[in-house]
C-alpha positions, 0 to 999 in steps of 0.5 A: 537494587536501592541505592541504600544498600551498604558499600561493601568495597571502595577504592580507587581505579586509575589509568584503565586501558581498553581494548574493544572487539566485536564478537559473533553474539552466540559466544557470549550466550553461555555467559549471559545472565538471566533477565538480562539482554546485549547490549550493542553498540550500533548493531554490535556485540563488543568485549573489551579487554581491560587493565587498570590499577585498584588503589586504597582499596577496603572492604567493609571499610577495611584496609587489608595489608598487601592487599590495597594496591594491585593491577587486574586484567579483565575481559567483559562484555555489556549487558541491559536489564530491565527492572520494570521502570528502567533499563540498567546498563551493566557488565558481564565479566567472563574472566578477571585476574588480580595477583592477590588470592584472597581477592580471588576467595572474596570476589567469587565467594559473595559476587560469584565472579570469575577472578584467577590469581597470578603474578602481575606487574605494570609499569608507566612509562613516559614518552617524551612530553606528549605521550605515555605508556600504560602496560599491564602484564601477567604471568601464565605458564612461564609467559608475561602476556601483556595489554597496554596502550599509548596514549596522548597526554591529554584529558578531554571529557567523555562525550554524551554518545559517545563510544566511550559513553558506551564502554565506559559508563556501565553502573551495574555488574551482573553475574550468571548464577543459574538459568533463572538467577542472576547476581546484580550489584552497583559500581558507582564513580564519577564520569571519567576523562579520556585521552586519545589513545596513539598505539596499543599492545594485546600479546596473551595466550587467548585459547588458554584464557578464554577458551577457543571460541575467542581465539579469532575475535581476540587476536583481530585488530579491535574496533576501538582502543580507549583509555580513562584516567578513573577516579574514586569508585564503590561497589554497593553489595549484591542481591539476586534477580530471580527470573520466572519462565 
């Protein structure tokens, strides 16, 4: 995809948590998009739980009322794609949720995302001079699920090799749309600061979220818990890899 493409949303992401679990590789299949293969880090296939908060956020350069600031919960994956000269490193979103609807109609509608709309909160809570905490939460079925994380009150910058490089620095989203046609679109931001991350809380109603097959995976200790403090971002507008065989 050139870099020329027009931005079709900019906005602020801040104070993202994740929560990285290795899965068996065979239940991301379904979700894999074509043209596109996993990509493990060191041998494994990981997800992540994330949430984070969207600031000024507009679309088309606009700044929709009631719709600039809000939290999103996602569970992704990682993917690489080849386009004949380099590897790209992306994203595979299975589920996203985002308390505005309209988010809903416009994600899915044009990036054939997969958002849902439900009530949200978040709150930051400080701990004394060293510590703060990050919680997000969202509503389902009269329960507040809840992600979060403890973190050190200090930014270091993300290490080349890291795995922090690794969850943190994907610039592609890609979307499975057929068996041969995938959407492809570029997120672009600065490299990110992270801070140590001391505690974490991950209490949602996997099976109904993200279906059995995530259950055991889900609800095991994660490999790793990383928190970044974001910045500026754009996603550029999409087009469509089209995959012959």
């Amino acid at each position: 995809m050139p870099a020329s493409k027009r931005q079709f949303l900019t906005a602020r992401w801040i104070n993202l948590v994740m929560l990285n679990y290795e899965v068996d590789p065979a239940i991301l299949k379904p979700y894999l998009p074509a043209g596109t293969e996993l990509d493990l880090w060191d041998g494994k296939a990981l997800v992540s739980m994330v949430g984070f908060l969207f600031q000024d956020t507009r679309v088309m350069g606009i700044k929709w009322p009631f719709h600039a600031d809000f939290e999103e919960v996602n569970l992704r994956f990682y993917v690489k794609h080849f386009d004949g000269t380099e590897w790209k490193r992306g994203a595979v979103f299975i589920s996203e949720i985002v308390p505005k609807p309209a988010i809903v109609i416009i994600a899915n509608g044009l990036y054939k995302e997969h958002y849902r709309a439900l009530p949200m909160r978040h709150s930051i809570t400080k701990q004394g001079n060293s510590h703060t905490q990050f919680l997000y939460e969202w509503k389902l079925k009269g329960r507040w699920n809840k992600l979060g994380a403890t973190v050190r009150n200090a930014l270091v910058k993300i290490e080349p090799g890291s795995p922090e490089e690794f969850i943190f620095e994907h610039y592609w989203g890609y979307n499975r749309l057929t068996d041969t046609k995938t959407m492809q679109y570029q997120v672009e931001h600065i490299s990110w600061q992270v801070a140590e991350v001391t505690d974490y809380i991950f209490d949602a109603d996997i099976a109904e979220l993200y279906g059995d097959a995530f259950v055991p995976y889900l609800s095991a200790k994660p490999v790793s818990a990383f928190w970044a403090n974001g910045s500026d971002i754009a996603v550029r507008m999409g087009d469509k890899l089209v995959v012959e065989g």
